[in-house]
C-alpha positions as CSV (number, residue, x, y, z in Angstrom):
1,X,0.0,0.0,0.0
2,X,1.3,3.3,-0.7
3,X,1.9,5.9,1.6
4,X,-0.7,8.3,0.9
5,X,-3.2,5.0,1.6
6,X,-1.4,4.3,4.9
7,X,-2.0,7.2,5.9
8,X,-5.8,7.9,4.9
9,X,-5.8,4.2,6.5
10,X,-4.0,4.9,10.0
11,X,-3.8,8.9,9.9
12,X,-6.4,9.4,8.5
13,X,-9.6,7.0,7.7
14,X,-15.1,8.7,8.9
15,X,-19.8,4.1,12.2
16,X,-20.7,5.0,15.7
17,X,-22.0,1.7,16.4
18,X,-20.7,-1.5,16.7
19,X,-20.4,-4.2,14.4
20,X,-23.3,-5.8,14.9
21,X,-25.0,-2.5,15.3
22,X,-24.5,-1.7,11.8
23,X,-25.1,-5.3,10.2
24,X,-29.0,-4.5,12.1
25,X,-28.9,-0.7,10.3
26,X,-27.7,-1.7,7.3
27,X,-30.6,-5.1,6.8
28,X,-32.8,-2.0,7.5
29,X,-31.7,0.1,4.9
30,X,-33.9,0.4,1.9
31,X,-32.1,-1.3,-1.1
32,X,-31.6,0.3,-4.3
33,X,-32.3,4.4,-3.3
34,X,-33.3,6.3,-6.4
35,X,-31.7,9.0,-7.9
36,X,-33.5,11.4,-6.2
37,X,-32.9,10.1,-2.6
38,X,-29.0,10.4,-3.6
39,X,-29.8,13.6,-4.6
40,X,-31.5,15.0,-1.7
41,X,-28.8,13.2,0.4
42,X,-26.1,15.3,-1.1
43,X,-28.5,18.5,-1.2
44,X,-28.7,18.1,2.9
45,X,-24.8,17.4,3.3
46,X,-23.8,20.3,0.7
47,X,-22.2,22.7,3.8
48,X,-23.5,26.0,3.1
49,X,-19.8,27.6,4.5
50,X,-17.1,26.0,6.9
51,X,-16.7,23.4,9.1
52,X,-14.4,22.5,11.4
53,X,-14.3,19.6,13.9
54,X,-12.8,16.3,15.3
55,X,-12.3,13.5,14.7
56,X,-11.2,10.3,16.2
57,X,-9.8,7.2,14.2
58,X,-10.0,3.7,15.2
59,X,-8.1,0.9,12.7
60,X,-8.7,-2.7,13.6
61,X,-6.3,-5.0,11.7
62,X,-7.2,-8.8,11.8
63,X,-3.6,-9.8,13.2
64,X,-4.0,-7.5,16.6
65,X,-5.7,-7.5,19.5
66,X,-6.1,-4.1,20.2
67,X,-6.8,-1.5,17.8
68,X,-4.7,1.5,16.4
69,X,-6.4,4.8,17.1
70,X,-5.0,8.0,15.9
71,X,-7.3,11.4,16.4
72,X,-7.0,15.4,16.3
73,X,-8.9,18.2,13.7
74,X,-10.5,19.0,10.7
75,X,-11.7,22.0,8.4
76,X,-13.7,21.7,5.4
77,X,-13.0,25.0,3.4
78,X,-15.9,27.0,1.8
79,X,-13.7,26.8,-1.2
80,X,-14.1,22.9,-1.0
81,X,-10.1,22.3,0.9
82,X,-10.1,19.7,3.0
83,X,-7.3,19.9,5.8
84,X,-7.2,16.7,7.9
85,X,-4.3,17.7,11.0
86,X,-3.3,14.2,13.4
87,X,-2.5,15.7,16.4
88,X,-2.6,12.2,18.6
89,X,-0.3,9.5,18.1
90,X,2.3,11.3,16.0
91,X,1.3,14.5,14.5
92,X,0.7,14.5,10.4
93,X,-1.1,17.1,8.3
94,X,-2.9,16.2,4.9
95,X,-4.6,18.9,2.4
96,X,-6.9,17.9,-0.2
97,X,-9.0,19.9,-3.0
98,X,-9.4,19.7,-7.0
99,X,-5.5,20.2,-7.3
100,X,-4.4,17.4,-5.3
101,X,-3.4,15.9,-2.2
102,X,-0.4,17.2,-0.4
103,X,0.8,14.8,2.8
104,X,3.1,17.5,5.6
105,X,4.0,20.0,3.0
106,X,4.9,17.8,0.1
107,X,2.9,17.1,-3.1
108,X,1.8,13.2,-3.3
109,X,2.2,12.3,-7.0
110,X,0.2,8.6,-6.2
111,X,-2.6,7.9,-8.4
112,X,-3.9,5.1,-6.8
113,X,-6.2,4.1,-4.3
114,X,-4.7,6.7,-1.6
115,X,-5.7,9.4,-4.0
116,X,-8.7,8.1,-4.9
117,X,-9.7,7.4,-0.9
118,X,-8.5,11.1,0.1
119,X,-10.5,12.5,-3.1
120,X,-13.8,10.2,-1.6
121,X,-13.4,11.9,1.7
122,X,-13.3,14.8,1.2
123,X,-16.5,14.3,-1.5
124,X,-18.6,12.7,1.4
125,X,-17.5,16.0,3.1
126,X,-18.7,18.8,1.1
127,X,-22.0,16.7,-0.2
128,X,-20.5,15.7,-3.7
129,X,-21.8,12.7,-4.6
130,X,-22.0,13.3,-8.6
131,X,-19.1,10.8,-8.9
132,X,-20.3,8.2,-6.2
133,X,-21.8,5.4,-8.6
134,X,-18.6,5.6,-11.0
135,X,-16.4,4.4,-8.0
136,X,-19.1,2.4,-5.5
137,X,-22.8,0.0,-6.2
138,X,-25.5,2.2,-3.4
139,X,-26.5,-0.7,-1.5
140,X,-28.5,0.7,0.6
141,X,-29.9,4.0,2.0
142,X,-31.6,5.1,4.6
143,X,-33.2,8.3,4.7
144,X,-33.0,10.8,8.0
145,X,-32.5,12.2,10.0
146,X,-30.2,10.6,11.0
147,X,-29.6,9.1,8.1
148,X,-27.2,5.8,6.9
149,X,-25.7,4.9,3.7
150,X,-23.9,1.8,2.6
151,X,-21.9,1.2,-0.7
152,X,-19.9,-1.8,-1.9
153,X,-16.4,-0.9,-4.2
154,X,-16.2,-1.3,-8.0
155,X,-13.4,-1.5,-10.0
156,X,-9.9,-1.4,-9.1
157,X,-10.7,-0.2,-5.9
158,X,-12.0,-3.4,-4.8
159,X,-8.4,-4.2,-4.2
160,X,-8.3,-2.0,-1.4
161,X,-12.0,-1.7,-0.4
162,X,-15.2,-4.6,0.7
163,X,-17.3,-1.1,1.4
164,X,-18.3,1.6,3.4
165,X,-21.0,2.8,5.7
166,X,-21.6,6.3,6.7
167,X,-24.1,8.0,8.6
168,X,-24.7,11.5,9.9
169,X,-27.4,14.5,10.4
170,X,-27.2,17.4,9.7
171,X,-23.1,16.7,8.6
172,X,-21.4,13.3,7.8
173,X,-21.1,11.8,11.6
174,X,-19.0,9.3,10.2
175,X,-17.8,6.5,7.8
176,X,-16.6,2.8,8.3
177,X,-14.5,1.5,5.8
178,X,-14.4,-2.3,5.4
179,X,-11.3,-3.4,3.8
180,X,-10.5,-6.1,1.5
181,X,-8.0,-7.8,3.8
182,X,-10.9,-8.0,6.6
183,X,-9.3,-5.0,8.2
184,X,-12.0,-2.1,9.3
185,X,-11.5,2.1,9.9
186,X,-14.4,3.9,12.0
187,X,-13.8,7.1,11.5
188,X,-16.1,9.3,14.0
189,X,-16.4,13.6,13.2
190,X,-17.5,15.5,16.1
191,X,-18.1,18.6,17.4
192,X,-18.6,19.5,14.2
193,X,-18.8,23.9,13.9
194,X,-19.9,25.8,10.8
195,X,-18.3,29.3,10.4
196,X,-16.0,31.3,8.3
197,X,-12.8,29.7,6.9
């Protein structure tokens, strides 16, 4: 895996229930949402300026008992940058909009799934969800709030990815990433501010 994707994985990879929990939520969900529940999704997560929070990490690998957990800030740009600052184990900093991804100051020339993970984040983030069928089948969705959605990979990034669920309000609340390998990533966003950048 490339650096980038170690990072979004155990810096930076947004289910605040259990496992179980969200087998239960996710039978719930209605299957096959239409277009327009997809759209009214992303109309309801589009942030109308900043926001700012944090967010705690939690990366359980199949091989280890105990789980790695990593946690600190993040600002969502009106002008759609998304700057993802560790502060807790080791401190890391990662800034992503249309340009690129740049990983402590340094441009990340990887155009694999790390990009293409950092690029989906920061999509579920600022309510884009025009590309979301290109990359991910819409399993299941159900309405809010709160609200839950659950996707299974396509493609290439089936290599890295089984899935994902997220959930949220009025804001994405937060996003489990079930990983090829039988590895998982809760990710968890809170006290989630809008303001000025």
């Amino acid at each position: 895996m490339t650096r980038i994707g170690a990072t979004l994985l155990l810096a930076l990879c947004c289910h605040k229930v259990a496992s179980a929990d969200a087998g239960a939520a996710a039978a719930q969900a209605s299957p096959a949402p239409s277009a327009d529940q997809i759209a009214q999704l992303a109309r309801q997560l589009t942030p109308r300026q900043a926001i700012r929070g944090h967010f705690e990490q939690t990366r359980q690998l199949p091989f280890l008992q105990q789980p790695f957990r990593s946690s600190g800030q993040f600002s969502l740009a009106a002008s759609g940058r998304l700057v993802w600052q560790v502060e807790e184990p080791a401190p890391s900093r990662m800034e992503v909009d249309a340009s690129g991804v740049q990983l402590d100051g340094n441009s990340v020339d990887d155009h694999g799934i790390g990009q293409l993970l950092s690029r989906l984040m920061l999509s579920f983030l600022s309510g884009d969800l025009s590309g979301l069928q290109r990359h991910f089948e819409v399993t299941g969705l159900q309405p809010g709030p709160p609200w839950q959605l659950e996707l299974r990979a396509r493609g290439r990034l089936q290599q890295a990815i089984a899935g994902l669920s997220l959930d949220g309000g009025e804001y994405l609340q937060s996003i489990r990433i079930h990983e090829a390998d039988g590895s998982s990533t809760l990710i968890q966003l809170t006290a989630i501010d809008a303001g000025e950048d």
